[in-house]
Steps between C-alpha positions, in 0.01 A plus 500: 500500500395862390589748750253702655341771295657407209359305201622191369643468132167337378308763635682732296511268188131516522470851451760524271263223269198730525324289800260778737510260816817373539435372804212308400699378223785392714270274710368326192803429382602409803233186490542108460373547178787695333709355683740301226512865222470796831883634424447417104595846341274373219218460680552858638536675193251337324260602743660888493370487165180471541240787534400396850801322651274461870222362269698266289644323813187447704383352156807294508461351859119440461559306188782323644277411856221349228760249395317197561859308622868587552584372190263719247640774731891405445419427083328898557827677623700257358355628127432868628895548566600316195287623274483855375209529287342299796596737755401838342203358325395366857616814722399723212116383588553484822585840573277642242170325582339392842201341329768263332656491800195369670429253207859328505441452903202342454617289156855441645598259163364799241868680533623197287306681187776757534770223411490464185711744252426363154486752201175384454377629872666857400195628317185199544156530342174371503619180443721481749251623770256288391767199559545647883109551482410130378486333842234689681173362522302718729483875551771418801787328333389751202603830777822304610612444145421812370728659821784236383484665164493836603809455756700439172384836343578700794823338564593557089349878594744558814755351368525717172463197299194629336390859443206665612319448111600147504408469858130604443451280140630185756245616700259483271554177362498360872147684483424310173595183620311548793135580344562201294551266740263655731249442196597119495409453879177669422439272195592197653256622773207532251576245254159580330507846510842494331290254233294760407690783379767677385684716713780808441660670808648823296758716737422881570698754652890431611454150497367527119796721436783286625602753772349355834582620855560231766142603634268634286143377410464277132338669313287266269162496202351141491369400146275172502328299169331180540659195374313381174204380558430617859229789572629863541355617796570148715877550345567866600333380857780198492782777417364746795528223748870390341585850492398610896657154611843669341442772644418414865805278424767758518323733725402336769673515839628156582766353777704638265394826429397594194629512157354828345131656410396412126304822410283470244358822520656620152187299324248630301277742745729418787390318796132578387564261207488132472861302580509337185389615161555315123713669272221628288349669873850662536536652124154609502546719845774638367372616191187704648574538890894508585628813583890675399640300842379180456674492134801631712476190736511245194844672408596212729282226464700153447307134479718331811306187595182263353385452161784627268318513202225690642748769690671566156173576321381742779825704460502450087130679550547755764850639411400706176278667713737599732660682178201700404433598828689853425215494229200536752297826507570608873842342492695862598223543760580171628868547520472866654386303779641261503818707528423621798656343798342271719655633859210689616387113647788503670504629875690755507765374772581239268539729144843575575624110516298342206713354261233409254195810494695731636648802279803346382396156540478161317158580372623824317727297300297232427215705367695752313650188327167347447361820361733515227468163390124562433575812330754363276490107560197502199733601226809327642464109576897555669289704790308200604648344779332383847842606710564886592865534478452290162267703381721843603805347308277467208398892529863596503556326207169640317610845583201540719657541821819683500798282570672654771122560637465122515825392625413720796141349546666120461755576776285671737181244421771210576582712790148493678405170383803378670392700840156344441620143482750502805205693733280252395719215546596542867168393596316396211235750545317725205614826535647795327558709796924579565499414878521794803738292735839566479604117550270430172642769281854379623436191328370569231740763423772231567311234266519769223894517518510852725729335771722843630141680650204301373273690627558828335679342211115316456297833503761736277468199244138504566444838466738543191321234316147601598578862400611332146165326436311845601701680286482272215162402485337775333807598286490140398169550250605863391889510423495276232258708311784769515762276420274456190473882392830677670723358231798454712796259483463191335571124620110452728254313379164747477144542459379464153239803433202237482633377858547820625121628384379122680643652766402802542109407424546255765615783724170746450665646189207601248713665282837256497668668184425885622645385821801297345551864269524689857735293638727524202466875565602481855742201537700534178867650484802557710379816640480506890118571469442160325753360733318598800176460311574122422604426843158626666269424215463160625352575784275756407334272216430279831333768638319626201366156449343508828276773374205488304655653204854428477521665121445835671740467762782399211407787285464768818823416597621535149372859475627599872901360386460700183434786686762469762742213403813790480401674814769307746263460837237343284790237431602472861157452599424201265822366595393450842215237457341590805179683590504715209543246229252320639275747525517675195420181328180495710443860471532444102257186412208584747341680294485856261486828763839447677716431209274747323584725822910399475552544103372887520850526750701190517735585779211522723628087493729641767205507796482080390882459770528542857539877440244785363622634232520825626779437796299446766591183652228201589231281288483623173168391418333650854297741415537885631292667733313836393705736656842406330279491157384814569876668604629329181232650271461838649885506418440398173280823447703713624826437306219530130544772307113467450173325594519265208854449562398428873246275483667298210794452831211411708336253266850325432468461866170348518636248220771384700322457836219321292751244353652440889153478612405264241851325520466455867199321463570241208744414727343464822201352324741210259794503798827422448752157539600711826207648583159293505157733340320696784242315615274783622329639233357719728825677554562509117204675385564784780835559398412570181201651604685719709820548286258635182294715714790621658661576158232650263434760887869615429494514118160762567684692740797508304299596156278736725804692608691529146164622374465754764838642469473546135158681503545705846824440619514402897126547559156397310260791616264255635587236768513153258401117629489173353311241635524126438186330473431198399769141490746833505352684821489113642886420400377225280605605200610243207757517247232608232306745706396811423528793792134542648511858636313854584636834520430739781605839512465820727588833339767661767436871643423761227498308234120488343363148426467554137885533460512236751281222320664568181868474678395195610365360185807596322684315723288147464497519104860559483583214764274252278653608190907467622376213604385306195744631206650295268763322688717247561365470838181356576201772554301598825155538462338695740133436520269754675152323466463460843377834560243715601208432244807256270536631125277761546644644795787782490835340489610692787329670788548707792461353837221754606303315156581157608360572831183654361438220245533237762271671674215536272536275257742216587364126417566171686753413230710796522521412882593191422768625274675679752579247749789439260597887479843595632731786457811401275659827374469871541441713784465281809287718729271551240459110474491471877190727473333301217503178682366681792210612276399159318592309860116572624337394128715166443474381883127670581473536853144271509615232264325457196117516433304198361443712172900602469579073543214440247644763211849371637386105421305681144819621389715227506204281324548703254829541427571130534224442171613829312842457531590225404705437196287303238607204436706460835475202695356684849666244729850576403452844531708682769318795483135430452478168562338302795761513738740764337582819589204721489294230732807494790510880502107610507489242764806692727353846403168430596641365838688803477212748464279325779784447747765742426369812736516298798801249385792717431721185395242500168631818423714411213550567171639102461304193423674288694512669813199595554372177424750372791353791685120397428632134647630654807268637622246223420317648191577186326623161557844443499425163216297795296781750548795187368258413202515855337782636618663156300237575161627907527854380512481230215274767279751734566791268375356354211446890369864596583659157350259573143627844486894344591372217199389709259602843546163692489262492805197260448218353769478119381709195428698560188379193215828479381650187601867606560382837685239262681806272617715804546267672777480141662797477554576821652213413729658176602372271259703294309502366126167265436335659805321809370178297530591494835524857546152573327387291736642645760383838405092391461555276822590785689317767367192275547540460873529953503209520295311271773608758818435843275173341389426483899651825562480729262136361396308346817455195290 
């Protein structure tokens, strides 16, 4: 007897053998029906070896309670303690599976099929399962044979016997073996359908590739042709009924449960399309319709079941089509998308533990392996297998996957597809999901080997192998084209040039032997540039493919190592692989102004890291705020020798902010493998609204005061103001926009106003002219038409004349101008006073007059017909267009004009708030106020992504194709969808034109 408080030796046995509840354990082995084997250290350790010791023994004693007499109990135990392969085969199931568990209790005579230990039982195939198959005659006996069958697999699986690759093909043929005898009990059911045709059940998917899961829906294409002499249409109707029999078949839920779903959604037109189609059906929809996937899916298509002869002429037809399919016009489209993971369909609580779609997972490997045997598989017959890790061994030896690469991906793809088989094998459920509960994970980890701490020994391997696949899966495509230019050691198979150009076209590539020349250039050598070079280069071709024009990415990068491949933090900074790799390879294939931007001073690549560039610490990429511009820049003047040495400082200034401006957001706008793309585009286009406004008002005042110091030292005899008007008094301005302003000037005490005017003049053609010299810096054009009387008008004028002019002679549209007017630079309480003198004109104290709406309305009729570019489609027009620009803002300022006296919150320079403004305080609807607030915002970012694109500012879609796809995608659309995003853009500017035509017209 066991003394109080203390715990007996089995207890402690128990634990030491893995079991959780020894005390539960203890009473069950405490039971009549153990009673003859309880103190057998065999029976013990055998169970200890299991992954779920508790699990394995409740198995045990249900299975021994189902014995139908004493006897078949005894002959049980008897064989169980005598028998090794027995025992762990048995126990091995037991503790690894409770569905099995479940099936053994309620089939107590099915543990016999674990018995036998012939060689021929090591490694069975079709055959075979069709033998263990051939009894069944109804879709009941069909479900208990097929769980007879797969107790062998899983006890060959747990046991070791059989890897996980061989594990999956005996999977497989089980699946084979089942369609076809799930096809005789539907032909025997319909003896004269089965009379009438010919019918081919052709395996899809894993099943198709000879790498099953113990759950997983069969994948399968039915092919039907009538028997000779039999009409068509009444045989392909025979074939549909054979074929939906099979199916229900194997999917139904019986007493027995179910076998699995046969999917037949991989067909021509999916489930839209008809079940079964003749071979001549098939090959014609794949020759006009089938897109790049579908040839992808028939990678694995295998004839498993029906008419032989028929299955082997649908694959003799289809497969060379597979092989061209590399060939098709919007192939690289097609696989740009087709790249892109698939996990934004998976809820997010359940990212993190998806073996298959999640980063790192089964899928990643699978498609990257898939992607390269279409590539490549079309010149190479030795590419052309059905079975991934086949396929992989055959791209090692090809030289187009690196070998170490793919010993990697075969160890960490075993890896998972092992973790996918055991979760899926405890209860015999469909899932990819790594279980939450402690108690699951223990088991698993245990069932994988990890027996010291299961647990965490499950999610380090896990994690290690996961991060593998992730970091392999890009390089994977790209580091064999290296291998094929860096002319390193000998002894690896590599890329022939013609397979590394297939490659690269395949990739988005235009130009595959300029790009193969750069690469040479960059990867070649034993320097520790091309070291460095070849380790991230991988990756960066990744991320250059994902752009619309890879080429320019390749070549940018090219020209920015050239310039700074010796300086050593350029060298620590590509070493990292982190946020700045990344984004300089966005930064450098979306389009011509920011590498345009980065080539006139390369280590401006610095802002692309965590730090500035300039040793302030924080985001790199964020852009400043006007008063640290302005300290900078005023700094910058001071330390000149002169005002053309001064403002060439301040416009090397402006050139840097512009490319972390612009840099900032191609990033936001494309995000990042860390960081997914901003998804208000509201907030974009003000923060670069407000970053370029805030940056050309501190590149004036820092130009205004070099100017002034040269030509009058600390003080211009006239007070001096520049005001913003326009996009730039509204802090809207674009990357390509000019600087709408007027000049305002007061002549100070004693000075006369001749000397005064001409000061002041002096002043604005000098600014204009430092401004826009020859440079390696991009110009600022300052644009004075706004003013008093335009063209015609003097370029400057006193206060005293703007107040007299507005007085006398000022017209509607000059009112209308100034709503935008703001001081940006030059004496502030001059400013103050000029906004106190246009206040009264732009926000009349009455509103507007019927006349002033009328020549208001007049106007814009006539700019929209006399503006507009011939030639120019008028719908796509951000500017002009119905729905663009100019109809969002006339509608705002003419709320502004009629409103803004008695509604201070429409006193604003900025479109956007003071049409929130108008919608507070109930001018306009709040649906009216989303519908062109969204058409001002898209406008808006279609102009800044064409200037990004093509490096010069322009008002419509550009016709280019690549600089078409390129400002898709930096406005979230990916390859094949810029259709999409024209439609988008008339949609939307459509449903403005609809609320300004109400509006702004009283229609």
């Amino acid at each position: 007897m066991t003394a109080p408080g203390r715990r007996s030796s089995t207890f402690t046995r128990l634990l030491r053998h893995g079991f959780t509840d020894p005390s539960a354990a203890e009473r069950l082995l405490a039971g009549e029906e153990l009673t003859e084997v309880r103190s057998d250290p065999v029976l013990l350790e055998a169970l200890g070896a299991t992954a779920d010791p508790d699990l394995a023994l409740g198995g045990l004693v249900r299975l021994l309670e189902a014995q139908p007499d004493p006897g078949a109990r005894r002959g049980l135990l008897d064989t169980l303690i005598a028998a090794k392969p027995l025992r762990d085969r048995l126990l091995g199931v037991l503790g690894a599976s409770a569905a099995l568990g479940d099936h053994l209790a309620r089939h107590p005579h099915d543990w016999q099929a674990l018995v036998t230990y012939e060689p021929q039982d090591l490694h069975p195939g079709v055959t075979e399962f069709e033998r263990g198959l051939a009894g069944a005659d109804d879709p009941v006996s069909l479900r208990v044979a097929y769980r007879r069958c797969l107790l062998s697999i899983a006890a060959r699986d747990v046991c070791g016997t059989t890897d996980v690759a061989e594990t999956a093909a005996e999977l497989a043929d089980l699946a084979t073996a089942t369609l076809r005898a799930a096809l005789a009990l539907a032909r025997a059911a319909a003896p004269d359908d089965a009379a009438l045709c010919r019918l081919a059940v052709v395996a899809m998917g894993k099943c198709g590739g000879h790498e099953l899961n113990y759950v997983s829906d069969v994948d399968v294409i039915f092919v039907g042709e009538a028997v000779e002499g039999a009409d068509e249409d009444k045989a392909l109707r025979a074939a549909t009924r054979l074929a939906s029999h099979l199916m229900r078949i194997c999917s139904e839920t019986t007493v027995e449960g179910s076998i699995w779903p046969v999917d037949a959604n991989l067909r021509p037109e999916g489930r839209n399309g008809p079940l079964v189609r003749t071979l001549s059906s098939h090959v014609a929809y794949y020759q006009r319709w089938a897109k790049t996937w579908e040839f992808q899916a028939l990678l694995k298509a295998r004839p498993v079941a029906g008419d032989p002869e028929l299955g082997a002429a649908y694959l003799a037809a289809l497969q060379p089509l597979v092989w061209q399919a590399a060939e098709r016009e919007n192939f690289v489209a097609d696989v740009q998308k087709m790249r892109r993971r698939v996990v934004e369909n998976i809820p997010v609580s359940e990212v993190d533990r998806e073996l298959k779609l999640g980063p790192g997972g089964l899928r990643d490997v699978e498609f990257a392996v898939q992607l390269l045997q279409l590539v490549h598989g079309r010149t190479d017959a030795s590419l052309r297998s059905a079975t991934t890790l086949k396929a992989l061994q055959a791209l090692a030896d090809g030289g187009y996957v690196g070998r170490a690469d793919a010993v990697q991906l075969d160890e960490a793809y075993r890896f998972l597809r092992t973790m996918e088989h055991r979760i899926q094998l405890y209860r015999l459920r469909r899932t990819h999901l790594v279980p939450e509960d402690e108690a699951d994970q223990r088991r698993l980890g245990r069932s994988l080997g990890l027996r010291t701490d299961p647990v965490a020994g499950l999610n380090r391997e896990w994690k290690r192998h996961a991060s593998v696949v992730r970091r392999l899966h890009e390089k994977l495509f790209y580091r064999p084209l290296l291998d094929a230019v860096a002319q390193l050691a000998s002894g690896e198979a590599r890329l022939s040039a013609v397979a590394a150009r297939e490659r690269l076209v395949a990739l988005g590539y235009a130009d595959p032997a300029s790009a193969l020349r750069h690469l040479e250039a960059l990867a070649s050598g034993v320097t520790r540039k091309a070291a460095i070079q070849r380790t991230l280069l991988p990756v960066l071709l990744g991320w250059f493919a994902d752009s619309a024009d890879p080429d320019a990415g390749l070549l940018n990068f090219r020209k920015v190592s050239d310039a700074l491949g010796k300086t050593p933090w350029y060298l620590r900074l590509l070493r990292d692989e982190g946020a700045a790799a990344e984004n300089l390879a966005r930064v450098l294939s979306a389009g011509r102004l920011a590498p345009d931007l980065l080539m006139r001073a390369p280590e401006a690549v610095a802002l692309l890291g965590d730090g500035d560039g300039d040793g302030r610490s924080g985001s790199g990429l964020e852009p400043r705020g006007r008063a640290p511009l302005e300290q900078e820049i005023l700094a910058t003047v001071r330390r000149a020798a002169g005002a053309e040495q001064a403002v060439t400082g301040v416009r090397g200034v402006r050139r840097r902010e512009l490319f972390r401006t612009a840099a900032g957001d191609i990033v936001s706008s494309y995000g990042t493998e860390t960081q997914p793309a901003e998804a208000d585009q509201g907030a974009l286009v003000d923060r670069v609204g407000a970053a370029v406004s805030d940056l050309t008002a501190a590149t004036l005042a820092g130009t205004l005061r070099a100017v002034v110091r040269e030509g009058w030292g600390d003080d211009l005899p006239t007070r001096f103001a520049i005001i913003g008007m326009g996009r730039f008094g509204g802090h809207e301005l674009g990357y390509g926009s000019d600087a709408d302003v007027i000049f305002v000037h007061e002549p100070r005490e004693g000075v006369e106003e001749r000397e005064a005017s001409e000061a002041a003049n002096r002043v604005v053609a000098e600014m204009r002219r430092l401004l826009q010299l020859p440079s390696a810096d991009p110009p600022l054009l300052i644009d004075a038409d706004l003013r008093p009387e335009g063209k015609s008008g003097p370029l400057v004028r006193t206060l005293k004349s703007y107040a007299a002019y507005y007085r006398r002679w000022s017209l509607v549209w000059e009112a209308q101008a100034l709503l935008r007017a703001e001081p940006v630079a030059g004496d502030e309480e001059l400013g103050r006073r000029f906004v106190e003198l246009i206040d009264p004109l732009r926000y009349p104290a009455d509103g507007l007059g019927d006349d002033a709406v009328r020549e208001i309305r007049r106007l814009k009729a006539r700019m929209e017909s006399e503006r507009m570019p011939r030639g120019a489609d008028p719908k796509l027009h951000t500017k002009l267009g119905p729905g663009g620009l100019s109809d969002v803002e006339w509608t705002v300022q003419l709320l502004q004009m009629r409103h803004g006296s008695t509604r201070p919150g429409l006193r604003t320079t900025r479109t956007r708030a003071a049409l929130a403004a108008a919608r507070e305080a109930g001018l306009i609807e709040a649906e009216h106020a989303g519908t062109l607030d969204e058409a001002w915002v898209l406008a808006t970012r279609v102009r800044n992504a064409v200037m990004l694109v093509r490096g010069r500012a322009g008002d419509t879609f550009p016709s280019e194709p690549r600089e078409l796809a390129a400002v898709g995608r930096y406005l979230g659309y990916g390859p094949g969808h810029v259709g999409e995003l024209l439609d988008a853009y008339r949609r939307t500017t459509r449903r403005a034109r609809t609320v300004v035509d109400e509006l702004f017209y009283g229609a």
